[in-house]
C-alpha distance (Angstrom), angle and dihedral (degrees) to the residues before:
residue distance angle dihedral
X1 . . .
X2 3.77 . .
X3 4.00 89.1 .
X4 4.32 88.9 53.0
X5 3.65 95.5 50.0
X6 3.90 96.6 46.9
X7 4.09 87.3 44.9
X8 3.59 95.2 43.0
X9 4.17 87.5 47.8
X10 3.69 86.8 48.4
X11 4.23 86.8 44.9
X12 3.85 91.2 58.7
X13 4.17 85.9 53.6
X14 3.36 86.3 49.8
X15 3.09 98.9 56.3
X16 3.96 105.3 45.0
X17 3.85 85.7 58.5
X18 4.44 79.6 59.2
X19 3.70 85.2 48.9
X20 4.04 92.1 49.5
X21 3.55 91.3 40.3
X22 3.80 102.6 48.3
X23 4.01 94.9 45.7
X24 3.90 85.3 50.0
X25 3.34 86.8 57.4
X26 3.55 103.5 44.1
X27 3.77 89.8 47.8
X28 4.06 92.6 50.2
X29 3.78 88.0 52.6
X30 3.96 87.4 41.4
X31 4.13 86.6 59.8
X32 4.14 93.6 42.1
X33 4.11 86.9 50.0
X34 4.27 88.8 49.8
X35 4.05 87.3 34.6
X36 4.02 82.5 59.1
X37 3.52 94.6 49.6
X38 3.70 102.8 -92.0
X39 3.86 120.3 145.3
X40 3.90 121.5 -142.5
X41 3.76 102.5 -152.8
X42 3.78 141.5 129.6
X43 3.60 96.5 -76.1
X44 4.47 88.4 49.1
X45 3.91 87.7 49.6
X46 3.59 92.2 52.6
X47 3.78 100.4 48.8
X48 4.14 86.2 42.9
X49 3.58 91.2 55.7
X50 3.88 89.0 44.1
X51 4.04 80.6 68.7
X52 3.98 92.4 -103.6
X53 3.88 98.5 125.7
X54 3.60 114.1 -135.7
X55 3.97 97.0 -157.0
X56 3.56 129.6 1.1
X57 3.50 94.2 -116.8
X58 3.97 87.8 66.6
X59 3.83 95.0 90.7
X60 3.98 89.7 68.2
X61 4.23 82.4 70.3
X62 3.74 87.4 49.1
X63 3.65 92.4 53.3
X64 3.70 98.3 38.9
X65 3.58 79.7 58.4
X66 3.41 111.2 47.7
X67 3.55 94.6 36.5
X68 3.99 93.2 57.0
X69 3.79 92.7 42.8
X70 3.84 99.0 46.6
X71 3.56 119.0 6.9
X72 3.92 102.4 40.4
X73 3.79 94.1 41.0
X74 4.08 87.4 56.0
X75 3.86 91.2 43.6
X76 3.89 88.2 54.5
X77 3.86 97.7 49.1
X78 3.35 85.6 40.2
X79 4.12 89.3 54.3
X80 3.86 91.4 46.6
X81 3.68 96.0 57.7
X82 3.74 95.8 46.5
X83 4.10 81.5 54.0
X84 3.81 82.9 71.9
X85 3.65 90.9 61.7
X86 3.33 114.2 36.1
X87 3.78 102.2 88.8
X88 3.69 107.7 -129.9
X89 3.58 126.9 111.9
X90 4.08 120.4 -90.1
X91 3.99 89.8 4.0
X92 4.12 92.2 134.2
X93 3.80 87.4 56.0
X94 3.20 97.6 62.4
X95 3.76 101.7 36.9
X96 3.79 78.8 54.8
X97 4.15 91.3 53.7
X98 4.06 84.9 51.5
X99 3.76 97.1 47.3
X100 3.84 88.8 40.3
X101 4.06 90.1 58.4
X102 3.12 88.8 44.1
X103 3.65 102.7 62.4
X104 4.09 87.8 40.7
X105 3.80 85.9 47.6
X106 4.44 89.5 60.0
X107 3.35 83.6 39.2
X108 3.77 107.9 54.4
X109 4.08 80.5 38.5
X110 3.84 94.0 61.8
X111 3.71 91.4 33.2
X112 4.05 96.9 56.4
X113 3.76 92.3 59.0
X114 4.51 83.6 73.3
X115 4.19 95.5 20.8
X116 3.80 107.3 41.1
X117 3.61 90.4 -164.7
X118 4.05 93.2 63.5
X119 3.31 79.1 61.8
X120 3.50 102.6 56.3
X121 3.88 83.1 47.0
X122 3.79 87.3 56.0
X123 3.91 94.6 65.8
X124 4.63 86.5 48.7
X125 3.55 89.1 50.4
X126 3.86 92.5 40.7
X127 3.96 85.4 60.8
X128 4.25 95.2 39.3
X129 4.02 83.6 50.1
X130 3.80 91.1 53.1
X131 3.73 93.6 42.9
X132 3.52 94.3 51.9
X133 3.99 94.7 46.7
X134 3.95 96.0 49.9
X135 3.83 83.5 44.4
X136 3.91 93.6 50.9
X137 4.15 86.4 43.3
X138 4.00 94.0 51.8
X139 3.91 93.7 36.6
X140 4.11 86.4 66.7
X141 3.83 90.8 31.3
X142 3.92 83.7 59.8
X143 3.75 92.3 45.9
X144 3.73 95.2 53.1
X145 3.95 89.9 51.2
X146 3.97 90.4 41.9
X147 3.83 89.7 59.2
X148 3.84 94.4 39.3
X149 3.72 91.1 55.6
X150 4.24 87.8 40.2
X151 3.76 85.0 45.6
X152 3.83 87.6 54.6
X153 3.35 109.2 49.7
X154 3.75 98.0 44.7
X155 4.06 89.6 60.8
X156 3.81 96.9 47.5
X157 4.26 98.2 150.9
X158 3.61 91.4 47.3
X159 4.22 106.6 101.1
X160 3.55 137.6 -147.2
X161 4.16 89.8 -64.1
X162 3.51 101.8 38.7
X163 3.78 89.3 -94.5
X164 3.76 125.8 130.6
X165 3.62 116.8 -132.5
């Protein structure tokens, strides 16, 4: 269970650096669409969200979106409770920090489309939430190799097989 909480912790890093990359490209293909003489106004949003897609580009904000309101959120819960399993010390705090970010991470997302500046705070806690997750995957890496190593020295005769000489 060790093994599903450090992947899954390593899966919610993953998957902000999705979230980064699909807005980037939704907003590049945003800029080539207004570079080409398209107009993003009331009239655009309303035939987008009618499911005629103004740009190509435009299913990178569909994914950003779904994949921060559905699949993330799951993978994070999902990441806590393995944190009660996976036998090292503190685990369940920081499955809790992930799944914590994670819920202010939707949150500042839905929240920045009527305060612009929870959005802004959207993209900081984007980066703290991937700190935290690679730091919560290499934490139990590093346990796994600290007790390998311990496990190692304390059984020096033993050879290759398990078999003393």
């Amino acid at each position: 269970m060790r093994q599903v909480f450090r992947v899954l912790a390593y899966v919610v890093a993953a998957g902000v650096v999705v979230q980064a990359a699909v807005m980037v490209y939704a907003v590049a293909g945003l800029g080539l669409f207004i570079d080409e003489g398209g107009v993003l106004d009331q009239a655009a949003m309303e035939q987008s969200m009618s499911g005629e897609s103004l740009f190509p580009e435009e299913i990178g904000l569909m994914l950003h979106g779904m994949t921060g309101t559905m699949i993330l959120p799951v993978i994070a819960l999902l990441t806590f409770v393995a944190s009660f399993f996976a036998g090292v010390r503190g685990a369940w705090r920081w499955g809790l920090a992930i799944l914590l970010l994670v819920a202010l991470q939707v949150t500042l997302g839905l929240a920045g489309h009527s305060v612009p500046f929870l959005g802004g705070l959207h993209g900081v806690n984007a980066l703290l939430l991937f700190g935290v997750s690679l730091y919560t995957g290499w934490r139990v890496a590093a346990r796994d190799r600290a007790e390998q190593a311990a496990a190692a020295t304390a059984t020096p005769g033993l050879a290759a097989g398990g078999v003393t000489p």
